[in-house]
Chimera marker file (.cmm) of the C-alpha trace (Angstrom):
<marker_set name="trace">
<marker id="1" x="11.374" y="7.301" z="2.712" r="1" g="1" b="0" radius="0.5"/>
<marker id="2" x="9.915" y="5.141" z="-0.147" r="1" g="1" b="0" radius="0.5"/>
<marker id="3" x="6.585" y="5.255" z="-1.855" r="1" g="1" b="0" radius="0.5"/>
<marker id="4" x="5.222" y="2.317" z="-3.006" r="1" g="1" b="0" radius="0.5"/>
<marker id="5" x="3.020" y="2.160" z="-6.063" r="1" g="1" b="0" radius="0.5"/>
<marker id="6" x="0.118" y="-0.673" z="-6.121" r="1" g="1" b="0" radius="0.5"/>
<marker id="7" x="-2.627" y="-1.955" z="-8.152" r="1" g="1" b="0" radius="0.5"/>
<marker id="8" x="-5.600" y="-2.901" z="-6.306" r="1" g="1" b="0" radius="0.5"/>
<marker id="9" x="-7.457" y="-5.592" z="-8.059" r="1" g="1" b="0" radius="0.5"/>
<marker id="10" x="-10.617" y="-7.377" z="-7.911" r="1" g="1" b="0" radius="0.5"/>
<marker id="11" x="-12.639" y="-4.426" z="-6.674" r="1" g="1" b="0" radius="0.5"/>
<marker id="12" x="-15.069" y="-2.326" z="-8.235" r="1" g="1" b="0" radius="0.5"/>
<marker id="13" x="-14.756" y="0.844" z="-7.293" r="1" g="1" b="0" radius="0.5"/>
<marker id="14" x="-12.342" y="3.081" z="-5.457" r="1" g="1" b="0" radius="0.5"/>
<marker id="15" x="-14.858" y="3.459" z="-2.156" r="1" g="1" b="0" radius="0.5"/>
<marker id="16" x="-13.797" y="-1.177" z="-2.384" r="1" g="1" b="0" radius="0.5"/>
<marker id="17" x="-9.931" y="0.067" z="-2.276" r="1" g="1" b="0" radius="0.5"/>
<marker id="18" x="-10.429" y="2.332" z="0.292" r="1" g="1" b="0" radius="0.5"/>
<marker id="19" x="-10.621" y="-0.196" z="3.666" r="1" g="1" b="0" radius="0.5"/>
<marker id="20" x="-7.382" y="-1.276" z="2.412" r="1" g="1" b="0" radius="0.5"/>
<marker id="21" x="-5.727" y="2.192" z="2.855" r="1" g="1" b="0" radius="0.5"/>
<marker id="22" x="-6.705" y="1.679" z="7.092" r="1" g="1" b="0" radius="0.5"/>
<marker id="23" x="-4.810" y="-2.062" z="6.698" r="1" g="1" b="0" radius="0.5"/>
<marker id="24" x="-2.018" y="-0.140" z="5.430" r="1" g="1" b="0" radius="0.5"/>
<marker id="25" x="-1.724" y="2.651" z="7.621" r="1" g="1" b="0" radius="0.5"/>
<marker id="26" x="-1.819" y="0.053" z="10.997" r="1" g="1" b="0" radius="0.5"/>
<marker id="27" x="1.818" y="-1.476" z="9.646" r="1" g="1" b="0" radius="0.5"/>
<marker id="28" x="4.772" y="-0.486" z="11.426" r="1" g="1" b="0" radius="0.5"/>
<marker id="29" x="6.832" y="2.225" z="9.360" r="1" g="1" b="0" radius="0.5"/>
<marker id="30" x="3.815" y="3.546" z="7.120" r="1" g="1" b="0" radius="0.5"/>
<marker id="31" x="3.591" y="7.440" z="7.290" r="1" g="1" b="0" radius="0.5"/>
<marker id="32" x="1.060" y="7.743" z="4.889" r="1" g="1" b="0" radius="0.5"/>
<marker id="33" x="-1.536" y="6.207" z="2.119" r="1" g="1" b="0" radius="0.5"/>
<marker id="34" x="-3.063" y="7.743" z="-0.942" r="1" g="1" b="0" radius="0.5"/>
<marker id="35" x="-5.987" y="5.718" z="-2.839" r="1" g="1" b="0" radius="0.5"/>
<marker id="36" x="-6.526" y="6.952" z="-6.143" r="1" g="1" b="0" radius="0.5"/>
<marker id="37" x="-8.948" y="4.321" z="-8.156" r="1" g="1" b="0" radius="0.5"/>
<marker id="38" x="-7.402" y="0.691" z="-8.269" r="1" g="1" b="0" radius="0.5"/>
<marker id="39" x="-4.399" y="2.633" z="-7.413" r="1" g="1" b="0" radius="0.5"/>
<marker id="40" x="-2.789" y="2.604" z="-3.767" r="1" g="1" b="0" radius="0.5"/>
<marker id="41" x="0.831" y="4.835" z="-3.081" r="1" g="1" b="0" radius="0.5"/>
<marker id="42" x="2.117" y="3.838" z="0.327" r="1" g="1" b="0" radius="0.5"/>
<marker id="43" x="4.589" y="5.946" z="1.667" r="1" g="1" b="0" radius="0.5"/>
<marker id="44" x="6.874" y="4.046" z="4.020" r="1" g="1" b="0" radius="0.5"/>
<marker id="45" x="10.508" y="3.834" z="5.685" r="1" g="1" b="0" radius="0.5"/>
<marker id="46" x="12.521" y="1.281" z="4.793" r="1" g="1" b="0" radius="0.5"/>
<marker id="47" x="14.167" y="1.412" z="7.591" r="1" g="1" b="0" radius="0.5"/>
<marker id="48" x="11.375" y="-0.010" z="9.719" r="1" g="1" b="0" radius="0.5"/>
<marker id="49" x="9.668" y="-2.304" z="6.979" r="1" g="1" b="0" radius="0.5"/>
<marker id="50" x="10.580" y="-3.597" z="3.524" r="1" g="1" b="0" radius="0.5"/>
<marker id="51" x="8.018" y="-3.957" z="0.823" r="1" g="1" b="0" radius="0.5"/>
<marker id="52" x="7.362" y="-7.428" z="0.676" r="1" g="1" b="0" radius="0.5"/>
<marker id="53" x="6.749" y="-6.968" z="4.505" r="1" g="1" b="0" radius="0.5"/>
<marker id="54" x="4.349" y="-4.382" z="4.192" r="1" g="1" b="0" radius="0.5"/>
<marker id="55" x="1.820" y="-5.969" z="2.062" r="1" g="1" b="0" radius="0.5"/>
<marker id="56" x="1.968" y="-8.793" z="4.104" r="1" g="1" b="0" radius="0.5"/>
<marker id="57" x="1.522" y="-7.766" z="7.308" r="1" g="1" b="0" radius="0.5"/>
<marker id="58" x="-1.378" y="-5.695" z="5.980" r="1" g="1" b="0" radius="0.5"/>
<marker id="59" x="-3.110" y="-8.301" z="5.322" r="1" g="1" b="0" radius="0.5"/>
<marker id="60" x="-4.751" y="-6.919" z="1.751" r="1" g="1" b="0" radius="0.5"/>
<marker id="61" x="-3.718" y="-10.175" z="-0.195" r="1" g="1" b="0" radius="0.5"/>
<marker id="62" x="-6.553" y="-11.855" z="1.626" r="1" g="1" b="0" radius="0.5"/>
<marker id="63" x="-9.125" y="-9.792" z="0.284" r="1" g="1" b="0" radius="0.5"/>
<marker id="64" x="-7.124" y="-8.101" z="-3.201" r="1" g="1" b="0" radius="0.5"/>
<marker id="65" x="-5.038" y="-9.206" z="-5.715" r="1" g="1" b="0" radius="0.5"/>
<marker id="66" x="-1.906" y="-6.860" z="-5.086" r="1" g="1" b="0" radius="0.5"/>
<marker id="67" x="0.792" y="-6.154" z="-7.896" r="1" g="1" b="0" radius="0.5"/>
<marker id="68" x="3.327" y="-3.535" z="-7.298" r="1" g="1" b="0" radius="0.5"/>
<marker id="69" x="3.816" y="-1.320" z="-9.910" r="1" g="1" b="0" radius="0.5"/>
<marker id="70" x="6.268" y="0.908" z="-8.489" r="1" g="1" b="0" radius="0.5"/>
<marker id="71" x="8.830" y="1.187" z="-5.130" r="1" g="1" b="0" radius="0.5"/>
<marker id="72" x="11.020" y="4.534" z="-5.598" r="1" g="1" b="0" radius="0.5"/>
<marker id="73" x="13.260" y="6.489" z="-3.487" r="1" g="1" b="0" radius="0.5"/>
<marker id="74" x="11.036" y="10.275" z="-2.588" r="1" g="1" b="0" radius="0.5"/>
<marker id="75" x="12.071" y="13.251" z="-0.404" r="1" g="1" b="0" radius="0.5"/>
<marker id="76" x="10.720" y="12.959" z="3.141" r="1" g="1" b="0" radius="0.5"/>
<link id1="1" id2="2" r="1" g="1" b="0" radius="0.2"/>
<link id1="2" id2="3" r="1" g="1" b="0" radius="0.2"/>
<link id1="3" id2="4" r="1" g="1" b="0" radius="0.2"/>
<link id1="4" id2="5" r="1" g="1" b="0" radius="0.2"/>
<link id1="5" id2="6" r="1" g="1" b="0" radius="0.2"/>
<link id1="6" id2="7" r="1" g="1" b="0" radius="0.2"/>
<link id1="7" id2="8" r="1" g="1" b="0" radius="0.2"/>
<link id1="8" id2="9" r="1" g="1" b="0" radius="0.2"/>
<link id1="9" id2="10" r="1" g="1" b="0" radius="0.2"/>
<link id1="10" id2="11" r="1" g="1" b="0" radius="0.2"/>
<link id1="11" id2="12" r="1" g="1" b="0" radius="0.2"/>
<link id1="12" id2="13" r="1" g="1" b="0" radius="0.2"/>
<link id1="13" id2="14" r="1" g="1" b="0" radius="0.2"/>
<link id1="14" id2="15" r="1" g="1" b="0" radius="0.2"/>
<link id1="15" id2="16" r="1" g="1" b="0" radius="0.2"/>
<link id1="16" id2="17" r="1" g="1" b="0" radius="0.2"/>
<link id1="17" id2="18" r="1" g="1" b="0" radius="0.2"/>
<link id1="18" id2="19" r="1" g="1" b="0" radius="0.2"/>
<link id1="19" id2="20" r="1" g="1" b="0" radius="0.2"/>
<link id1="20" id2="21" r="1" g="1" b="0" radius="0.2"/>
<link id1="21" id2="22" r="1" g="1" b="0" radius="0.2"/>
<link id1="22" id2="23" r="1" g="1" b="0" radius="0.2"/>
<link id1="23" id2="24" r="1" g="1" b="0" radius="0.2"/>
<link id1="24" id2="25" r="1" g="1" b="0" radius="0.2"/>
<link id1="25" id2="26" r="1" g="1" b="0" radius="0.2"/>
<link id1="26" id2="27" r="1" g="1" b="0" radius="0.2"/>
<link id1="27" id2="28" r="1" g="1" b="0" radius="0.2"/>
<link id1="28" id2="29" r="1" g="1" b="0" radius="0.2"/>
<link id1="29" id2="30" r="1" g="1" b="0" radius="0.2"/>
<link id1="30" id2="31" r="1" g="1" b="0" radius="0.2"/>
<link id1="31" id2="32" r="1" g="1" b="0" radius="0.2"/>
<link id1="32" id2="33" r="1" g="1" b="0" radius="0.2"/>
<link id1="33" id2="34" r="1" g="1" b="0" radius="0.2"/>
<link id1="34" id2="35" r="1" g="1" b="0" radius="0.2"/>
<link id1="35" id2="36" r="1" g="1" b="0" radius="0.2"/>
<link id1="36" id2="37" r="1" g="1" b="0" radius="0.2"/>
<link id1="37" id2="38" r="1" g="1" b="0" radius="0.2"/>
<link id1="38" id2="39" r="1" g="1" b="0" radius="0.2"/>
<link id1="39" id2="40" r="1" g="1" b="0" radius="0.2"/>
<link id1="40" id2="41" r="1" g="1" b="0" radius="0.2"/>
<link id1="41" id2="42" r="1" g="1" b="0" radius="0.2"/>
<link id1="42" id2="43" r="1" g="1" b="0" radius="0.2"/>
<link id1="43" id2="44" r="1" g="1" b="0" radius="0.2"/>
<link id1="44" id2="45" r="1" g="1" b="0" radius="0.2"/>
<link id1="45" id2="46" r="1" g="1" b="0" radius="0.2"/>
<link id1="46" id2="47" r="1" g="1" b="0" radius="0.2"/>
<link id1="47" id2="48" r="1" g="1" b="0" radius="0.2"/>
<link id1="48" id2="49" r="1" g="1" b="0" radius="0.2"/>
<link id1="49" id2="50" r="1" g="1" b="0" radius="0.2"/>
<link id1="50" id2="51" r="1" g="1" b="0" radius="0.2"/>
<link id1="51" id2="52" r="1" g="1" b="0" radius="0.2"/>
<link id1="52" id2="53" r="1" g="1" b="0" radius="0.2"/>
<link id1="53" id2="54" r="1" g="1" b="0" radius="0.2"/>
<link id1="54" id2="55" r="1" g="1" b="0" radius="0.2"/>
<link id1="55" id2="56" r="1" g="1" b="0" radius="0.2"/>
<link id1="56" id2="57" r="1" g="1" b="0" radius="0.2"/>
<link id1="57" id2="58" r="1" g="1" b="0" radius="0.2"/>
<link id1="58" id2="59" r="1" g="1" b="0" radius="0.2"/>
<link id1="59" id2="60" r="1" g="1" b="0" radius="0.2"/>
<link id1="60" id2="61" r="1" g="1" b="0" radius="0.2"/>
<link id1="61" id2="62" r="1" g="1" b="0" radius="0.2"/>
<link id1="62" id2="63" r="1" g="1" b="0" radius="0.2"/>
<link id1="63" id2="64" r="1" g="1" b="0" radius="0.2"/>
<link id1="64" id2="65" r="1" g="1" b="0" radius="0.2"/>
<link id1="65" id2="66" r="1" g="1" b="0" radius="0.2"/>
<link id1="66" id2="67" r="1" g="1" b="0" radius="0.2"/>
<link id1="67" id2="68" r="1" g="1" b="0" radius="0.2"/>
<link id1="68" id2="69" r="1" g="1" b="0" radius="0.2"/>
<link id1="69" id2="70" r="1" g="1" b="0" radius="0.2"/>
<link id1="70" id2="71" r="1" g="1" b="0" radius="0.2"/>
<link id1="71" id2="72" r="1" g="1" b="0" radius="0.2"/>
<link id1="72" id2="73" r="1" g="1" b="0" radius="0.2"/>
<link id1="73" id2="74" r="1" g="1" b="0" radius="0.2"/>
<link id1="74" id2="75" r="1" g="1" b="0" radius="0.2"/>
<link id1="75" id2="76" r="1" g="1" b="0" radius="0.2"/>
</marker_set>
């Protein structure tokens, strides 16, 4: 399992950040989704998705500017 580190921009506040957590969580191979601020961590298996993959398919771009900040290996 991975977690991926983003930064959530061109929101105001993290209640703005939070619809994106639900566009997360409906891509194939995310387990889980923690918003904290401008900050999103999205667990996920790489495996079933890569990164780039992800934030496409959840469609945030449209509505956020996205940059990732981290991608690191984690226990499952």
């Amino acid at each position: 399992m991975r977690r991926a580190i983003l930064k959530i921009a061109g929101v105001g506040c993290e209640g703005c950040v939070a619809p994106s957590k639900e566009r997360f969580l409906k891509v194939r191979g995310v387990k889980a989704v923690r918003v904290l601020g401008s900050r999103v961590e999205v667990f996920y298996d790489e495996r079933d998705v890569a990164l780039s993959e992800l934030v496409r398919a959840s469609g945030v771009e449209n509505y956020y500017f996205v940059t990732v900040i981290g991608d690191e290996e984690v226990s499952a």
